[in-house]
N, C-alpha and C positions, 0 to 999 in steps of 0.2 A: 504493500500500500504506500509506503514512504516512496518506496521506488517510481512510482506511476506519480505521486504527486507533485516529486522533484522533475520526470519529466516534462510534467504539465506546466511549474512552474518556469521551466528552461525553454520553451518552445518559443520560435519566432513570432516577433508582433503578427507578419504577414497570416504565419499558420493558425497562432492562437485566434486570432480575427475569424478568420477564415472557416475553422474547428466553432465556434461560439456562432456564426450563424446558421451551421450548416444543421448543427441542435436545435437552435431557435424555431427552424424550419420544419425539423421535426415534429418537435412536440404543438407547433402549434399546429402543423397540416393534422395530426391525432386528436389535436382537442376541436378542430372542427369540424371534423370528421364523426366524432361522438359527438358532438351539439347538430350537424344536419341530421344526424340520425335519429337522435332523440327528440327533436324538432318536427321530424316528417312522420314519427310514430305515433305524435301526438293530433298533429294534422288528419291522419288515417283513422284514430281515434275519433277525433273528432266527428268525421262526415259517417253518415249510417254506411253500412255495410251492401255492398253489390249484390252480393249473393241471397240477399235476405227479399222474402216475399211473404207477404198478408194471404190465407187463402180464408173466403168469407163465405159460409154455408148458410141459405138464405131457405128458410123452409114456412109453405102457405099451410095453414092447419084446415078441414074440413070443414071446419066452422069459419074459416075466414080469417083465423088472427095469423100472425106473419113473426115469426122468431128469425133471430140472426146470431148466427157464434163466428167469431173471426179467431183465428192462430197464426204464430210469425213461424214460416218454416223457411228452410234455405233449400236452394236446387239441389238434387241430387237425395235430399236425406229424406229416410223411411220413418213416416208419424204414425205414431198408433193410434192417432184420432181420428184418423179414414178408416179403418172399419165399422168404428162406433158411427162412423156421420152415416155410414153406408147401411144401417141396417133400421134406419126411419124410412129410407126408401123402398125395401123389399121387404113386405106384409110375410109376416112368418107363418107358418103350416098352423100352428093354432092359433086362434083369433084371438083376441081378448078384445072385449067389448069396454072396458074400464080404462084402455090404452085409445089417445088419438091420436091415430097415424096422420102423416102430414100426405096432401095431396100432391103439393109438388117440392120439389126441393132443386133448389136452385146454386151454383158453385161459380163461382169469382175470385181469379186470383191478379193481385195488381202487388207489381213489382216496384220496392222502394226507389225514387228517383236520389243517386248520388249525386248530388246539387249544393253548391253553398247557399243558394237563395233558400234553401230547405231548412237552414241554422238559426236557432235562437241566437238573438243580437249578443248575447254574451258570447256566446259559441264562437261566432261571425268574429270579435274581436279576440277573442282566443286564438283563432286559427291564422287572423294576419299578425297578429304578435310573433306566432312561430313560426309566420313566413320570410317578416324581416328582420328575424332573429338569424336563421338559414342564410339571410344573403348578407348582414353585417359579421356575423361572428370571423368568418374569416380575414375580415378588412380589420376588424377590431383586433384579433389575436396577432397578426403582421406586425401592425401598429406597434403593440403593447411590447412581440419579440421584439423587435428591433433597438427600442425602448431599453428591455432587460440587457439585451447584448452589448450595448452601447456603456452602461452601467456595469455591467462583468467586467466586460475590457477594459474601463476606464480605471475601476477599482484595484484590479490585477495585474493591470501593465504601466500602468502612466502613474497613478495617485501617487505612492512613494516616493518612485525617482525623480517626480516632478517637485515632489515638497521636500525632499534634501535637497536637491539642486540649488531651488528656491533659497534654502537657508544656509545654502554655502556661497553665494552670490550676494547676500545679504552680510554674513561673517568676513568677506573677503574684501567688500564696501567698506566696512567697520576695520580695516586694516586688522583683522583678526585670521593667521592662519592655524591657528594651535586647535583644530579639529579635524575629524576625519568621517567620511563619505562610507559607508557601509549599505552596499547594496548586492546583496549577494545569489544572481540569478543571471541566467547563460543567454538572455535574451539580447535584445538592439540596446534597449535602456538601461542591462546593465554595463553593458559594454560601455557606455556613456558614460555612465557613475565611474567607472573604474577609470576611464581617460580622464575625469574633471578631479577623481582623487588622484591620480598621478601628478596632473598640473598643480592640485594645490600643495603637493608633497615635495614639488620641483621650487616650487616660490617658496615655502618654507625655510627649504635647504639653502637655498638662494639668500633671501635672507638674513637665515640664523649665520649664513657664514659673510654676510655684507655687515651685520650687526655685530659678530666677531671683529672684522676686521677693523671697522669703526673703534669697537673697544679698544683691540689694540693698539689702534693710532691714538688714541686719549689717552691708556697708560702711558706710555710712551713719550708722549707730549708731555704727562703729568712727571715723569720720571728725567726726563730730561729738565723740566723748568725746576725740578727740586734740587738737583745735582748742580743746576749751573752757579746755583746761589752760594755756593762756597768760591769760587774763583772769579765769581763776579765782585762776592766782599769783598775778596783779596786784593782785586786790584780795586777797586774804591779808595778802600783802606789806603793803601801804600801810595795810590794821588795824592789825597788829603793831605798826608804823612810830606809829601817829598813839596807839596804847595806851602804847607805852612813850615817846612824847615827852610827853604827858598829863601822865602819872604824874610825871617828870622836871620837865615845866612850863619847858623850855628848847624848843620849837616855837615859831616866831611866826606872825601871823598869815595872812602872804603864801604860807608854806608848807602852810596845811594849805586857802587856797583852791585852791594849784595842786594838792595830795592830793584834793582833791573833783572838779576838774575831771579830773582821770585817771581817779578811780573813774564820774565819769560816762560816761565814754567806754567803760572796761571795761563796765561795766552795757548802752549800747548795744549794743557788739558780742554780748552774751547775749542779747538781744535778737533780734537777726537768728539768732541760732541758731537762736533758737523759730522766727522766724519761717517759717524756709528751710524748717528738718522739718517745719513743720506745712503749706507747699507742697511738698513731697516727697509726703505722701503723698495730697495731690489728685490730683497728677500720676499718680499709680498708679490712680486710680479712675475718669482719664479713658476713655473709650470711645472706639476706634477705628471709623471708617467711612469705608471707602475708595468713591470714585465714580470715574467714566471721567473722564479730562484729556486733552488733548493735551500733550505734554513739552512742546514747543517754547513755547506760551500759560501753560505751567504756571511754565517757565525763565526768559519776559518777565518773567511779574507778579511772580515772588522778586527778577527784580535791581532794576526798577521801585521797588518798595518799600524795599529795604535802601539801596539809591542815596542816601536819603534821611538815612539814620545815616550814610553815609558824607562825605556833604559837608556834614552838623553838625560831625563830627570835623575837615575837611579832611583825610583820607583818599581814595585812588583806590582806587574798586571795579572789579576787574575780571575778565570772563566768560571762560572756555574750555567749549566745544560740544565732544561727541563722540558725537553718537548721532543716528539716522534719526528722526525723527519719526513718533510713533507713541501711541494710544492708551494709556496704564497705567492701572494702580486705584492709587490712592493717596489718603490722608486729609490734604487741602491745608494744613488749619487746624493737625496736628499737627505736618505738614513745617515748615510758615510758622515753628510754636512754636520747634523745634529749632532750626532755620536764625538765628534771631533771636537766641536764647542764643550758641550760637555766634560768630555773629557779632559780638555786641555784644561778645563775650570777645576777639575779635582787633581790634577796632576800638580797646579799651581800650588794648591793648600794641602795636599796629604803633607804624611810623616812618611810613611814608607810602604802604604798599600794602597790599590784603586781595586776595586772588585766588578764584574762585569758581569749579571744572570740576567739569561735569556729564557723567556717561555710564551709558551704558546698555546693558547685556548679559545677556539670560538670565534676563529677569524682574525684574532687581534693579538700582533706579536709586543711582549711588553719585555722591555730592558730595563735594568733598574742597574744606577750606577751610583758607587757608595765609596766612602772613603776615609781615613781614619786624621782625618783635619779637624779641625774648630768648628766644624759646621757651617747652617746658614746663619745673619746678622737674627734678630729679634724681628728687627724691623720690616724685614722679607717677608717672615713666619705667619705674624701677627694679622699683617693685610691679606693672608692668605695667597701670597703671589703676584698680585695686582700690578706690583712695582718691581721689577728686578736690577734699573739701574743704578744700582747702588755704587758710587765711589768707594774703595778702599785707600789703604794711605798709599796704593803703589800705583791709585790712576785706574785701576781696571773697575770698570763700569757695570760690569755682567751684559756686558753686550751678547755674549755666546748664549748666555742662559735664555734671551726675549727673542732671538734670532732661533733658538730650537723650537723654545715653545711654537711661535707662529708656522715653522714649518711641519710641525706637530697637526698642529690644527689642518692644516692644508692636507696632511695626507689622513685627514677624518679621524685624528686623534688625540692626544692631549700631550701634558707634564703636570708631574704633580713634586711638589719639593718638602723634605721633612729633613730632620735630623735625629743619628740613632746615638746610640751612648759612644759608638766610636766617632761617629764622626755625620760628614752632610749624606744626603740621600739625594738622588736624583731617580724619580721614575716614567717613560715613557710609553704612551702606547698609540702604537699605529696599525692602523683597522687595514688587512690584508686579504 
């Protein structure tokens, strides 16, 4: 039964149409087909019967007086009141003088006229009642099918997919995409729901990753206007500092070259500011293009290569495995990029380990890169991430850190940052 009604439900607009009058037609040619019948019954009912005749036995008595007896018989059929009529005619062998025989007897049969002018006026309106009852029912029952089929189909095919439609047009006005189109039948109109839930699942994503990028360009803004505030004071400062020693003419010479040499350094660090933002937003313009890897060739060539910054630093790089080896799509050049920032930010601060575990579940290969340093600032933690460029006192900004994260995001994935009791934590995951 479920089976027959999922097919029912799945059937083309064209056929379910098609199938719903072809019933319509049915049952009404049946239902008027029972109503002319039971209409003509009533008709036939009505008017007397053809086969039926009055036969009228007219008898003159000897003495003059004149009796009449009338019976309804029909053609064909045998009354046993003809022998009784029959034997007033034929004087029997004994006489009885206390009986008077009729002298003559006379017989008349008149056949009923089937006539409607023969009909009591009720009758008469009786019988054209069921006449054009006979010629409208079937105009009537058309009508009504057509009526009912038009309300099936409308109810069954159109009502739903037309009223989420409706209210995703309406959601999507409202700059509301955070819903979803659930119409689940193999027809025209579901096929419809499903292309208008694709488009609204494609703006979404569209979106969510315009409204990332947005964010990121705000942190980023917001992290740079906060970092610049330290080498903007500085040189402030050492203006003032070198205007009013001027002025005064009590500076000497030794102090205003170590005053130059700080503003040159300020100056640099503004510098790198530009620099980073104006790699910041390459990095947003790069193009993702994931290929087939195997993990396992994919996990060699990353420690293969970073092995390499490891034991410049005199640093120990080291692997943890956790995944079946298997095919993924991933864009190597963009992994390689991340992994590299990364890294080189835990190589900076370790003591003397970087740790590198890979695994794999569900689509989504996650790296987690740890190390036995100071960790991350307070300041990082506390915002949950928001900011990463943080000045230290050697000038490095975490540029590498906002430069993974965003190409994180790009490959439909994230970062997330903690600190364990050895040291910083870095974890990644990109959806493959």
């Amino acid at each position: 039964m479920e089976t027959i009604k999922k097919k029912w439900n799945n059937l083309p607009l064209r056929h379910f149409f098609i199938l719903t009058v072809c019933v319509s037609i049915v049952i009404a040619a049946l239902l008027s087909a029972l109503i002319i019948g039971c209409c003509a019954s009533f008709r036939h009912w009505l008017l007397p019967d053809p086969n039926a005749v009055y036969l009228t036995v007219e008898k003159i008595m000897s003495d003059g007086s004149v009796t009449s007896e009338t019976s309804l018989l029909e053609f064909g059929e045998e009354n046993e009141q003809l022998p009784q009529l029959q034997e007033y005619v034929e004087i029997p062998e004994e006489y009885n003088e206390d009986v008077v025989y009729p002298d003559t007897v006379k017989y008349s049969v008149n056949k009923i006229e089937k006539s409607f002018d023969t009909l009591s006026p009720k009758r008469k309106l009786a019988y054209q009642i069921a006449g054009a009852t006979m010629v409208a029912a079937p105009a009537i029952l058309a009508f009504v099918g057509i009526i009912l089929c038009s309300m099936v189909f409308y109810r069954r095919k159109l009502k739903e997919p037309l009223r989420q439609m409706a209210d995703a047009t309406t959601q999507i006005a409202n700059q509301n995409l955070d819903f979803e189109i659930q119409y689940d039948c193999g027809d025209e109109m579901g096929d419809l729901c499903r292309s208008f839930e694709n488009m609204r699942a494609a703006l979404y994503e569209n979106n969510k990753a315009m409204w990332n990028m947005l964010e990121e360009r705000k942190l980023m803004q917001a992290s740079v206007a906060h970092d610049l505030r330290n080498p903007i004071a500085i040189i402030e400062g050492y203006t003032e500092y070198l205007d009013e020693g001027l002025k005064k003419g009590d500076i000497s010479k030794e102090k205003i070259a170590h005053i130059v040499e700080n503003l040159n350094v300020a100056a640099k660090r503004l510098e790198k500011y530009t620099e980073s933002v104006k790699f910041l937003n390459q990095s947003e313009e790069t193009p993702i293009d994931p290929k087939p890897v195997y993990v396992s060739e994919l996990t060699d060539g990353i420690m293969g290569d970073l092995s390499l910054l490891a034991e410049h630093d005199n640093i120990t790089l080291r692997e943890e495995k956790n995944f079946s080896d298997k095919k993924i799509q991933v864009d190597t050049a963009i992994l390689y990029r991340i992994l590299e920032n990364i890294v080189n930010n835990a190589l900076r601060y370790a003591k003397s380990e970087v740790c590198l575990a890979f695994s794999l579940s569900d689509r989504v290969l996650t790296v987690t890169v740890t190390d036995d340093g100071g960790g991350f600032p307070s300041e990082v933690l506390d915002n949950k991430g928001k900011r990463l460029l943080v000045a230290d006192r050697e000038g490095h900004m975490g540029i590498g850190l906002s430069i993974s994260r965003l190409l994180c995001r790009k490959h439909g994935g994230g970062m997330e940052l903690s600190n364990t009791p050895k040291g910083a934590c870095v974890k990644i995951f990109l959806a493959v």
